[in-house]
N, CA, C and O atoms as a GROMACS GRO file, in nm:
protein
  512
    1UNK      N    1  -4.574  -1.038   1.300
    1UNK     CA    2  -4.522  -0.905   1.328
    1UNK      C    3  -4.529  -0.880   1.478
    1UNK      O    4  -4.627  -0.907   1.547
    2UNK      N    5  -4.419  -0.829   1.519
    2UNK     CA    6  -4.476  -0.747   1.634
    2UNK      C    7  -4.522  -0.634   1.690
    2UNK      O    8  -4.632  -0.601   1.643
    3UNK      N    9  -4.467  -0.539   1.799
    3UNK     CA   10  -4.522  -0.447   1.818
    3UNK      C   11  -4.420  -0.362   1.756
    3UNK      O   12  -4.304  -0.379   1.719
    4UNK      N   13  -4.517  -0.249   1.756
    4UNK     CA   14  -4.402  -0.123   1.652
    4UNK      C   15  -4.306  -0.049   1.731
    4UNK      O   16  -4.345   0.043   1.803
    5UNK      N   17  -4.184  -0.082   1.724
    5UNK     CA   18  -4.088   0.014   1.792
    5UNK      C   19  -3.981  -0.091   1.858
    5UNK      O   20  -3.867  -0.068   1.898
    6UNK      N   21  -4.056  -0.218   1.858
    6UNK     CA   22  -3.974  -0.326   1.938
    6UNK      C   23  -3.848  -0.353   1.884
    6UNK      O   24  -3.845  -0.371   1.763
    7UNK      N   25  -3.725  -0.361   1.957
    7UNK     CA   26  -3.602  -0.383   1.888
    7UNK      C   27  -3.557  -0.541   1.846
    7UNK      O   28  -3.532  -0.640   1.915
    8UNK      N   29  -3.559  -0.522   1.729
    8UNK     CA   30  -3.505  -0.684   1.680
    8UNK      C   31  -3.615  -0.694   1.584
    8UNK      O   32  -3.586  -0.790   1.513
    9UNK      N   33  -3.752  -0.633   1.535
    9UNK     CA   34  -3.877  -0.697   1.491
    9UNK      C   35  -3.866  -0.640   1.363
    9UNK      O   36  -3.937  -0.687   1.273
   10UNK      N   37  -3.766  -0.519   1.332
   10UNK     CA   38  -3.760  -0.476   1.172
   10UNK      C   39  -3.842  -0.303   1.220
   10UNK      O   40  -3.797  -0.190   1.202
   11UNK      N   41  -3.987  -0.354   1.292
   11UNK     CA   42  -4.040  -0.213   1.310
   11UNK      C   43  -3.987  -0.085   1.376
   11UNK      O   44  -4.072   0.004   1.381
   12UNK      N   45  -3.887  -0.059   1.421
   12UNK     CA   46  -3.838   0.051   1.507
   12UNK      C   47  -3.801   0.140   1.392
   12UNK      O   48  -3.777   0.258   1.416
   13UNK      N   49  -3.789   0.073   1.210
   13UNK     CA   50  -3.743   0.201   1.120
   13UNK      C   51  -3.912   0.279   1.104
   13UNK      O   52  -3.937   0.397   1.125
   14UNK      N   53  -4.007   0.174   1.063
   14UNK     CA   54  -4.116   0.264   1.090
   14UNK      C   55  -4.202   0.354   1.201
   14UNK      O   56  -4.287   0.443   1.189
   15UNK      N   57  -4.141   0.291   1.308
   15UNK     CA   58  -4.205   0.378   1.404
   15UNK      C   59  -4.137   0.496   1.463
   15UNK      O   60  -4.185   0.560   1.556
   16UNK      N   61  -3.977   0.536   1.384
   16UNK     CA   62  -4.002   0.647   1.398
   16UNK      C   63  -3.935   0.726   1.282
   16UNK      O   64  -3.826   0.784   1.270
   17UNK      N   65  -4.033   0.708   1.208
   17UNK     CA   66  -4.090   0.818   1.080
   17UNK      C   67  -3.986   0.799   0.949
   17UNK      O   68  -3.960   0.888   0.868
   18UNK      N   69  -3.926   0.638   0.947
   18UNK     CA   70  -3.855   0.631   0.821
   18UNK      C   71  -3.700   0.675   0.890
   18UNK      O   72  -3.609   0.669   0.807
   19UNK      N   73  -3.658   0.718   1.030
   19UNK     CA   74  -3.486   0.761   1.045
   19UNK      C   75  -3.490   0.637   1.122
   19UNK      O   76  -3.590   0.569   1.147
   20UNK      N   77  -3.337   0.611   1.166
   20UNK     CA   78  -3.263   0.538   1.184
   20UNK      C   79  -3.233   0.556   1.368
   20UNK      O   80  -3.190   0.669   1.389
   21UNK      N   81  -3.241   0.502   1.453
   21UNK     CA   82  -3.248   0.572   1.534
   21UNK      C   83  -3.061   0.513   1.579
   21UNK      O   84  -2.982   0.442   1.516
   22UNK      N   85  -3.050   0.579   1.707
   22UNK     CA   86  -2.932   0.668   1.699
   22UNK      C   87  -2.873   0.512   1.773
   22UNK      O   88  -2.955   0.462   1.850
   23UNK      N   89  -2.730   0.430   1.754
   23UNK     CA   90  -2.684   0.316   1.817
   23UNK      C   91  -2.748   0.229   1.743
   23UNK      O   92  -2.718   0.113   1.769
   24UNK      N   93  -2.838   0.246   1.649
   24UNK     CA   94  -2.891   0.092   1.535
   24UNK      C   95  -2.798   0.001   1.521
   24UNK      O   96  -2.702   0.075   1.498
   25UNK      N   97  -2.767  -0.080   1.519
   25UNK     CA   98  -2.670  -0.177   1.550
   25UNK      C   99  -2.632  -0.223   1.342
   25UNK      O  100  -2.530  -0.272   1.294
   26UNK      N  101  -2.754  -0.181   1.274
   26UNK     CA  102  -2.786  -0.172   1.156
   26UNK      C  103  -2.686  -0.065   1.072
   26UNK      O  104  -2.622  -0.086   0.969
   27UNK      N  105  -2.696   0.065   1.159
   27UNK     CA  106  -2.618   0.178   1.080
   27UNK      C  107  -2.475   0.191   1.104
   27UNK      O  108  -2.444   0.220   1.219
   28UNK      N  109  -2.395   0.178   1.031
   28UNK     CA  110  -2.249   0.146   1.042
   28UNK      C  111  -2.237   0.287   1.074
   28UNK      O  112  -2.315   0.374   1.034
   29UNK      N  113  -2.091   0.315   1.181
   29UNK     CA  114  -2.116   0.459   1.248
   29UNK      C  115  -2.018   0.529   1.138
   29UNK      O  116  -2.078   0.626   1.093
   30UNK      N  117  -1.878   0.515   1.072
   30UNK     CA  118  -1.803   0.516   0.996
   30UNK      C  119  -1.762   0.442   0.909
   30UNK      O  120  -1.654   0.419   0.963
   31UNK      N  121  -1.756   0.352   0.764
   31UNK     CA  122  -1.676   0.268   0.729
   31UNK      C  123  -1.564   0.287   0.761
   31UNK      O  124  -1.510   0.388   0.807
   32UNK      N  125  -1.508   0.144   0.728
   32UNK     CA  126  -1.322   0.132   0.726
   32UNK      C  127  -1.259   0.095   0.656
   32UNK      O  128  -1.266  -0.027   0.641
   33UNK      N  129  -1.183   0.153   0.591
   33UNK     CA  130  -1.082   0.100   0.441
   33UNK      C  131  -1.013   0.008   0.495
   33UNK      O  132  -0.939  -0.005   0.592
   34UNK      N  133  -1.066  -0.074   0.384
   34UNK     CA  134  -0.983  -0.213   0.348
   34UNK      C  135  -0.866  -0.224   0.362
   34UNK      O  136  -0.801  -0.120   0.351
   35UNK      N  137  -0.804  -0.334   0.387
   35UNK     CA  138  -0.640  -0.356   0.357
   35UNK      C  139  -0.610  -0.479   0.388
   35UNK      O  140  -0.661  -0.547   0.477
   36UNK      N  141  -0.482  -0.522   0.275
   36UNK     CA  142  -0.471  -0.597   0.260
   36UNK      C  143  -0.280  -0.645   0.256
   36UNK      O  144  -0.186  -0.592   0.196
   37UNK      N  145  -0.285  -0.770   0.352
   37UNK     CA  146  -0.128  -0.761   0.369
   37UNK      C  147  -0.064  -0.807   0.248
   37UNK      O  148  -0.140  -0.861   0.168
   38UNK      N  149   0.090  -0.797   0.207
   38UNK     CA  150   0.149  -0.857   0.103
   38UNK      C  151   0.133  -1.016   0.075
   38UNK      O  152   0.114  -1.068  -0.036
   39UNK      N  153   0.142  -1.070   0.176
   39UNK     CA  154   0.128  -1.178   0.130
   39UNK      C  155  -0.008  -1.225   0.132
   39UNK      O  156  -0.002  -1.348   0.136
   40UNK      N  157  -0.148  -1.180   0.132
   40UNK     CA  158  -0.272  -1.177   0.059
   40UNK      C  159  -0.262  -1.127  -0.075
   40UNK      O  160  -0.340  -1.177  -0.157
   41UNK      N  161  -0.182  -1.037  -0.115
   41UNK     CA  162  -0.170  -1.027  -0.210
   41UNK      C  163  -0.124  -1.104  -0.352
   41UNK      O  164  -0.185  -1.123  -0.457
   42UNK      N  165   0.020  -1.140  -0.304
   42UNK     CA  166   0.115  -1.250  -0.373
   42UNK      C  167  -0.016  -1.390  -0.392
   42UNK      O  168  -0.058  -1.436  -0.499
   43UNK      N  169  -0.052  -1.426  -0.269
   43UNK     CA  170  -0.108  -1.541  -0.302
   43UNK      C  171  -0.231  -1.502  -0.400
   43UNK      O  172  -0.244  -1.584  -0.491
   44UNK      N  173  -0.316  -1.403  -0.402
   44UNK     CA  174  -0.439  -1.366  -0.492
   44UNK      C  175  -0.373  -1.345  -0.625
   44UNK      O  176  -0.435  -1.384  -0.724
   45UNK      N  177  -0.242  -1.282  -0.644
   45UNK     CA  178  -0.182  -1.313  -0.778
   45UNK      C  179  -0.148  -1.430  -0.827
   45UNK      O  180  -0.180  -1.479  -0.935
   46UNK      N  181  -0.074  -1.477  -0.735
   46UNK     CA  182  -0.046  -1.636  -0.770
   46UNK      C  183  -0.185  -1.723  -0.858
   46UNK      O  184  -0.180  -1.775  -0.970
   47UNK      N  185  -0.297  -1.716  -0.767
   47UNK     CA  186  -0.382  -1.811  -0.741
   47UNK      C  187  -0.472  -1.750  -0.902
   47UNK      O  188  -0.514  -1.830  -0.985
   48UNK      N  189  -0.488  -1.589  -0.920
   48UNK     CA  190  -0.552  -1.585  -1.054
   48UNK      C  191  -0.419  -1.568  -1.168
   48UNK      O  192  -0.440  -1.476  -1.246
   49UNK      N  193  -0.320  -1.622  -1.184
   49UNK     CA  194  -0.258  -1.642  -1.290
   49UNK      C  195  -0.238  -1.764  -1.290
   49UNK      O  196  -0.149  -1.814  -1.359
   50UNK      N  197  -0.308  -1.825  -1.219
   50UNK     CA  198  -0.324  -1.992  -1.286
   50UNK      C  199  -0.481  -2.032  -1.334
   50UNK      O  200  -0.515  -2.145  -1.368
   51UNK      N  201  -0.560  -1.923  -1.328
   51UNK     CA  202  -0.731  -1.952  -1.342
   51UNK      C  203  -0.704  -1.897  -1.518
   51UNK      O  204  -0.630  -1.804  -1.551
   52UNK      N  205  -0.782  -1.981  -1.605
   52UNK     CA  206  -0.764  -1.956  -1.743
   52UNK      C  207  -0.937  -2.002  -1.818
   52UNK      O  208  -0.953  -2.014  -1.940
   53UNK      N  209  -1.025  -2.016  -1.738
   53UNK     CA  210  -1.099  -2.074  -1.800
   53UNK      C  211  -1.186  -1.917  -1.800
   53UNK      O  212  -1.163  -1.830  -1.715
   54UNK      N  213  -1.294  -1.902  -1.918
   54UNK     CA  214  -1.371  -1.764  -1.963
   54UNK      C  215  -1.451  -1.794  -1.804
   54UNK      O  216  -1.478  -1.899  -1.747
   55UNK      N  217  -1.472  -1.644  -1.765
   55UNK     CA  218  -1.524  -1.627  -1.627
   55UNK      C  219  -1.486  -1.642  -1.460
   55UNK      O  220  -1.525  -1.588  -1.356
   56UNK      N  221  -1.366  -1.772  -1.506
   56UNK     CA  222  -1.312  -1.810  -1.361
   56UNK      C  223  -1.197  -1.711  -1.260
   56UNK      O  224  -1.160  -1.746  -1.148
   57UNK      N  225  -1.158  -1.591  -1.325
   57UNK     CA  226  -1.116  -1.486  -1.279
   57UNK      C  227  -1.215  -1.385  -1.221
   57UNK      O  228  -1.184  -1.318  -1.122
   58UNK      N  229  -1.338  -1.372  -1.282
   58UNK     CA  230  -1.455  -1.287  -1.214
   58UNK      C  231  -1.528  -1.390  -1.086
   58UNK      O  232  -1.581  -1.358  -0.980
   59UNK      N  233  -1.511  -1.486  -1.131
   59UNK     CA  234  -1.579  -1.578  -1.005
   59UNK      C  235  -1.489  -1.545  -0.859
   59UNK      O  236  -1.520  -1.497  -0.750
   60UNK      N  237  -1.368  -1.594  -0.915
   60UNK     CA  238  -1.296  -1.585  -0.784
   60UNK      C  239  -1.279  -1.439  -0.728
   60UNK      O  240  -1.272  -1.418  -0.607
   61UNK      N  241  -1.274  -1.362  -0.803
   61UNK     CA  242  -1.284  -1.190  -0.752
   61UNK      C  243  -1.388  -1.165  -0.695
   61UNK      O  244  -1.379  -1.058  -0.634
   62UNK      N  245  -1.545  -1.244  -0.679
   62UNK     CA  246  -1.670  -1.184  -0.593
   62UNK      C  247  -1.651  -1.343  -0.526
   62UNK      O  248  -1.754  -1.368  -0.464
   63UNK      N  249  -1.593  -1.414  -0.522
   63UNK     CA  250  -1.572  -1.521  -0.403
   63UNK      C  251  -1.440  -1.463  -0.268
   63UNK      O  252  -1.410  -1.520  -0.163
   64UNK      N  253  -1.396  -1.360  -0.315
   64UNK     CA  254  -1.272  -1.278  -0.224
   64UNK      C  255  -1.332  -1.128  -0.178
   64UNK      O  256  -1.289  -1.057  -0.087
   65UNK      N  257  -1.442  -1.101  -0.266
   65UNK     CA  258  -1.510  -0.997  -0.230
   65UNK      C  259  -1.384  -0.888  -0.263
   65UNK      O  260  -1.324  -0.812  -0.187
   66UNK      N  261  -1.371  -0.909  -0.385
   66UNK     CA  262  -1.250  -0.799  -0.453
   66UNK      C  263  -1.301  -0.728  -0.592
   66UNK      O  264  -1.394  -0.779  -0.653
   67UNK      N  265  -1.243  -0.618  -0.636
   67UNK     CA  266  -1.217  -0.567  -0.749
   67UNK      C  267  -1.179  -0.573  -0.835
   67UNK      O  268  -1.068  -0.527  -0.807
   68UNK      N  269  -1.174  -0.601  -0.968
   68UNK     CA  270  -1.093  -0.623  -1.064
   68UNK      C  271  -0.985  -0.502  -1.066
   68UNK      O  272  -0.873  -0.510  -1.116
   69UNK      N  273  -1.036  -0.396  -1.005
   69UNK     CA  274  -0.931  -0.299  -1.058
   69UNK      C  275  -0.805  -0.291  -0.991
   69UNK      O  276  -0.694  -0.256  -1.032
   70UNK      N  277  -0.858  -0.343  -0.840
   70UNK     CA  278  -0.728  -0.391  -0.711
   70UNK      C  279  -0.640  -0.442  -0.848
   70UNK      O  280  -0.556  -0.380  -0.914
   71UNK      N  281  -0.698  -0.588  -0.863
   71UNK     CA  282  -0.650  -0.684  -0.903
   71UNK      C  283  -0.516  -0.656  -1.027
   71UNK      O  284  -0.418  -0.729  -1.039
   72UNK      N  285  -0.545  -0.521  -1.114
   72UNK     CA  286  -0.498  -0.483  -1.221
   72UNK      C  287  -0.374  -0.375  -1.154
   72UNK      O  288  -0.262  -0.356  -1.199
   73UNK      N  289  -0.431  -0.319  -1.043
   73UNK     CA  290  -0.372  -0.250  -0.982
   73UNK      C  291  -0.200  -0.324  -0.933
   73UNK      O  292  -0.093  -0.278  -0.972
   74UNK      N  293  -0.216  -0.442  -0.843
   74UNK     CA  294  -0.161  -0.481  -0.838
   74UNK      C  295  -0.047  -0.573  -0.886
   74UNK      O  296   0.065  -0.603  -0.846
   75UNK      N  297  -0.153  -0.613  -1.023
   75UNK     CA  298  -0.072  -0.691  -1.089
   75UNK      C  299   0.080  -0.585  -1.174
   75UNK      O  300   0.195  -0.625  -1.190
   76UNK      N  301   0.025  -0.458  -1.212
   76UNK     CA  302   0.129  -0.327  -1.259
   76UNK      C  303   0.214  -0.343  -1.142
   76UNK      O  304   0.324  -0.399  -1.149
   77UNK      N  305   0.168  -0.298  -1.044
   77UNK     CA  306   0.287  -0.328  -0.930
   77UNK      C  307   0.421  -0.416  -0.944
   77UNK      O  308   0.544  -0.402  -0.941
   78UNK      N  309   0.299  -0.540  -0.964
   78UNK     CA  310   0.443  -0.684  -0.949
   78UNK      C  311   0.522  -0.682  -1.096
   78UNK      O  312   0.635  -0.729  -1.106
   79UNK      N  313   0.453  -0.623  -1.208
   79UNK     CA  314   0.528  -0.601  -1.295
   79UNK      C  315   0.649  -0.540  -1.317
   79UNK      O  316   0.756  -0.576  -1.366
   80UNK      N  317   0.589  -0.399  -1.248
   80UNK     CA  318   0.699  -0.285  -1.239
   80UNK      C  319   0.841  -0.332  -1.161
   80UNK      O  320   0.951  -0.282  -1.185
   81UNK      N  321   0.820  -0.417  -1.083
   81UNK     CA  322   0.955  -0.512  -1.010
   81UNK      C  323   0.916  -0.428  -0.865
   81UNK      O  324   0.999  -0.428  -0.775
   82UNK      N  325   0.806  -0.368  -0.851
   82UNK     CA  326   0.775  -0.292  -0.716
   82UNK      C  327   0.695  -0.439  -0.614
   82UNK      O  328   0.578  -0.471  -0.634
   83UNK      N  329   0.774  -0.504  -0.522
   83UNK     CA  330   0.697  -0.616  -0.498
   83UNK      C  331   0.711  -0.536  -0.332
   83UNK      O  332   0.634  -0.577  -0.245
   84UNK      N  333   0.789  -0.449  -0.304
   84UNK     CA  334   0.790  -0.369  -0.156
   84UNK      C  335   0.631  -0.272  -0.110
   84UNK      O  336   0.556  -0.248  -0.015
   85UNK      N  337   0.652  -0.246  -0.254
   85UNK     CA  338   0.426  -0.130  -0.315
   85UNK      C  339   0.317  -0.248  -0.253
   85UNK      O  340   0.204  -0.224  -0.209
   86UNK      N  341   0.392  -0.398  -0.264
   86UNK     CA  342   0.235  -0.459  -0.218
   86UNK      C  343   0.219  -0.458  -0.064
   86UNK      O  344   0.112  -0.503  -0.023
   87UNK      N  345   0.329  -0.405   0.049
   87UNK     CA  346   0.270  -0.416   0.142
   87UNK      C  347   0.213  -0.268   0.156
   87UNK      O  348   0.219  -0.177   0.072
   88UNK      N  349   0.153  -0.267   0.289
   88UNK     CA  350   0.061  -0.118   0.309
   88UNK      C  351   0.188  -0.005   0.381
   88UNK      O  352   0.265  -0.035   0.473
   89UNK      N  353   0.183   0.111   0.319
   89UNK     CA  354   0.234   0.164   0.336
   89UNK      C  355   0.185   0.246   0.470
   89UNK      O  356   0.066   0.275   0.484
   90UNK      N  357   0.274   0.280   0.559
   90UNK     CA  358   0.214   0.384   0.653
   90UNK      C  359   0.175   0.522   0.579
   90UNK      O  360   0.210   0.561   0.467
   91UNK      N  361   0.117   0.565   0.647
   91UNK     CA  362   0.086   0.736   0.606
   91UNK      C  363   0.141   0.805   0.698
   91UNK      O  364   0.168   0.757   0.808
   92UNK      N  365   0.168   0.943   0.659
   92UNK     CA  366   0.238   1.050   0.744
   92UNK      C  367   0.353   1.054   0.712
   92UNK      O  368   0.395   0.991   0.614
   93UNK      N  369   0.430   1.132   0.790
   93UNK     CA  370   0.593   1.170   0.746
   93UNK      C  371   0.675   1.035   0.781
   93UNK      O  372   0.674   0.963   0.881
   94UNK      N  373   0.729   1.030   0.690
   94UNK     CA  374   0.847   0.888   0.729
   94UNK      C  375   0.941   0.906   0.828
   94UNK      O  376   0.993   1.016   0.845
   95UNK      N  377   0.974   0.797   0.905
   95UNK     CA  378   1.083   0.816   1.013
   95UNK      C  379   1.238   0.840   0.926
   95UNK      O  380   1.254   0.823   0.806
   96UNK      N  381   1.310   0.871   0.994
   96UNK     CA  382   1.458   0.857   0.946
   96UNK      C  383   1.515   0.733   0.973
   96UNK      O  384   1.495   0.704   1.091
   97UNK      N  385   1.564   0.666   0.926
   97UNK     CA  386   1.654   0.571   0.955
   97UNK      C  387   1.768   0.602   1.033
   97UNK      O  388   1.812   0.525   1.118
   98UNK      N  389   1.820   0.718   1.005
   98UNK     CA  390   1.955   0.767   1.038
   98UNK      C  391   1.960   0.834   1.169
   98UNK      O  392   2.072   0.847   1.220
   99UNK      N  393   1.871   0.873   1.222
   99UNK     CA  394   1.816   0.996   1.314
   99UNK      C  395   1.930   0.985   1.466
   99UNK      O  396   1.973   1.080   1.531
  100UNK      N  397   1.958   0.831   1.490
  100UNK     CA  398   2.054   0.861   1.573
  100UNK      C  399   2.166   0.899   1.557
  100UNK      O  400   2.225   0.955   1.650
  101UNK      N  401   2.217   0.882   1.447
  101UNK     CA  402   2.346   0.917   1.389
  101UNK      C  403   2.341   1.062   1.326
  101UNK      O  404   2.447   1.114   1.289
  102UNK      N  405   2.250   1.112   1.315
  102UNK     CA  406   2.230   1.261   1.299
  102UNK      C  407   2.255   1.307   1.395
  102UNK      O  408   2.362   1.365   1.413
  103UNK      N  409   2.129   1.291   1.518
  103UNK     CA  410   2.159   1.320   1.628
  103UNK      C  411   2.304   1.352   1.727
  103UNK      O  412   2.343   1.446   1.798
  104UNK      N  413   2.365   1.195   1.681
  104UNK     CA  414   2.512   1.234   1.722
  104UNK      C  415   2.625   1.357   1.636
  104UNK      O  416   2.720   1.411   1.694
  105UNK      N  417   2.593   1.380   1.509
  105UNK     CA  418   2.668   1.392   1.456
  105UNK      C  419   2.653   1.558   1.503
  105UNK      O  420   2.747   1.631   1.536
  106UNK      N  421   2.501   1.598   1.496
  106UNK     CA  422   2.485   1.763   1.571
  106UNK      C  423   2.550   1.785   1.695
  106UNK      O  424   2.578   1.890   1.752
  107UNK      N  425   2.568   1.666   1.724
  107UNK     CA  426   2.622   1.706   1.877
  107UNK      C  427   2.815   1.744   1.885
  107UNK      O  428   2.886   1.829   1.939
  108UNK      N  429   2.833   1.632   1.804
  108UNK     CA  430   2.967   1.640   1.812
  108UNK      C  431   2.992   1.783   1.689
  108UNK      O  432   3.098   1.846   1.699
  109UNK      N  433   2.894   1.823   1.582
  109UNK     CA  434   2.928   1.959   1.537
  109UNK      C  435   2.944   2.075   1.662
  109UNK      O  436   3.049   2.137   1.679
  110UNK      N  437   2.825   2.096   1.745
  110UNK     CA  438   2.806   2.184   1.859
  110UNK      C  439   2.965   2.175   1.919
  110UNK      O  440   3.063   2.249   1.911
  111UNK      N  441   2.937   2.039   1.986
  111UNK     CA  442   3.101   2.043   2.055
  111UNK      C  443   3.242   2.104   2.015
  111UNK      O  444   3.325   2.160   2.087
  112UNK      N  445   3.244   2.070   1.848
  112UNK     CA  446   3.353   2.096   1.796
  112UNK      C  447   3.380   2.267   1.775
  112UNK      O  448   3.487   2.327   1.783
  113UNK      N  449   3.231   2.327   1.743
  113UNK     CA  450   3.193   2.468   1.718
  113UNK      C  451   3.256   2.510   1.883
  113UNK      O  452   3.363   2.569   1.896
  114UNK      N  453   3.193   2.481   1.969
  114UNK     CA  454   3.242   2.537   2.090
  114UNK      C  455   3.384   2.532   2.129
  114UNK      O  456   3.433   2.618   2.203
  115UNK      N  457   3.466   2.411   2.070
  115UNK     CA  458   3.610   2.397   2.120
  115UNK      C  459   3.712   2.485   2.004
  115UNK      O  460   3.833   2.508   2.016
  116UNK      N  461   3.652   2.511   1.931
  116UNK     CA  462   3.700   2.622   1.827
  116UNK      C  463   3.696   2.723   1.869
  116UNK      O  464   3.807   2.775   1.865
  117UNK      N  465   3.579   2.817   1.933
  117UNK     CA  466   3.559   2.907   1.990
  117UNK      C  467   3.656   2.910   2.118
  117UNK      O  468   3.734   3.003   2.095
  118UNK      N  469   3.678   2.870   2.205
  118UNK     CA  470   3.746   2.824   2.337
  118UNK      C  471   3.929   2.871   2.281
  118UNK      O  472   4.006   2.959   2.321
  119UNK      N  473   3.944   2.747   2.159
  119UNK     CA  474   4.074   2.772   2.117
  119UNK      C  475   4.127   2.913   2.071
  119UNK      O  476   4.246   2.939   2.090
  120UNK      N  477   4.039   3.009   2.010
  120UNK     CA  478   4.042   3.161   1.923
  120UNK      C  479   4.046   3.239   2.097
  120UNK      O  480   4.158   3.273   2.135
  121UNK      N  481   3.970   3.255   2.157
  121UNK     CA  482   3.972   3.295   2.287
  121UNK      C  483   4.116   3.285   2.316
  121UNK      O  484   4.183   3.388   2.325
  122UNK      N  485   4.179   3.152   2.334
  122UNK     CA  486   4.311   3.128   2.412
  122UNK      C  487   4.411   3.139   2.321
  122UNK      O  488   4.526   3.126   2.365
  123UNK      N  489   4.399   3.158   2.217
  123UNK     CA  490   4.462   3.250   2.142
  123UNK      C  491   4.480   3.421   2.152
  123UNK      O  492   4.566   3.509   2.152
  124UNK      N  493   4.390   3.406   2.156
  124UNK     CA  494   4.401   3.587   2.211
  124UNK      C  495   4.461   3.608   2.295
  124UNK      O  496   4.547   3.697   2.290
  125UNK      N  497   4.435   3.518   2.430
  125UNK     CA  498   4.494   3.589   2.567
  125UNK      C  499   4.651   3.551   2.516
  125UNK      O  500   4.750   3.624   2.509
  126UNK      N  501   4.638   3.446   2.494
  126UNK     CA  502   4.853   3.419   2.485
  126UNK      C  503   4.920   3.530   2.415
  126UNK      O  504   5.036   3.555   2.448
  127UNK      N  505   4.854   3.609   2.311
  127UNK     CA  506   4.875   3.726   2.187
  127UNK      C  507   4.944   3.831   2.260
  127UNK      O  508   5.048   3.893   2.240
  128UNK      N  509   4.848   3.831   2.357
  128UNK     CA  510   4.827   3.974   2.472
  128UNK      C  511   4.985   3.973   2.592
  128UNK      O  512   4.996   4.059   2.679
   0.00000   0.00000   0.00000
């Protein structure tokens, strides 16, 4: 043993009073959700729909450090014909695809709104 409080020796949780002290290299500051790309996926399907022997599907699920329920999860996925669901989806509002062509298309409405207006105007004066 060493001395109490020394960093690296185990003792720094007892010496001060059972907490954790603050930068422990020990205390994770936030976890971070997992993820996993499509093609980790495909291949972890692949690889347990060829395992058939009693147990060799739970083996390989704590040899990947996975879930069975991922596993079930995903497999509904590839069923459903959803094989786009296995990559990770962003979060937040989706971009437009279209957005430049929107963009243009407000513009050339504005324009057209204004040359309408312009034309009713020069209509009037010719009236007059």
């Amino acid at each position: 043993m060493g001395r109490a409080g020394r960093p690296g020796t185990g003792d720094e949780y007892e010496s001060t009073g059972g907490r954790r002290r603050v930068g422990d290299p020990e205390a994770a500051s936030r976890p971070r959700r997992r993820w996993f790309s499509a093609a980790y996926k495909r291949r972890v399907l692949e690889e347990t729909d060829q395992l058939q022997g009693p147990g060799e599907i739970g083996s390989y699920l704590r040899r990947e450090g996975l879930y069975s329920s991922a596993l079930c999860r995903w497999r509904a996925q590839r069923d459903r014909g959803l094989l786009d669901v296995l990559a990770p989806r962003r979060r937040g509002p989706k971009a437009s695809s279209h957005s430049a062509e929107r963009a243009r298309i407000a513009e050339l409405e504005r324009e057209s709104e204004n040359l309408r207006a312009r034309l009713r105007q020069a209509e009037q004066i010719i009236e007059v």
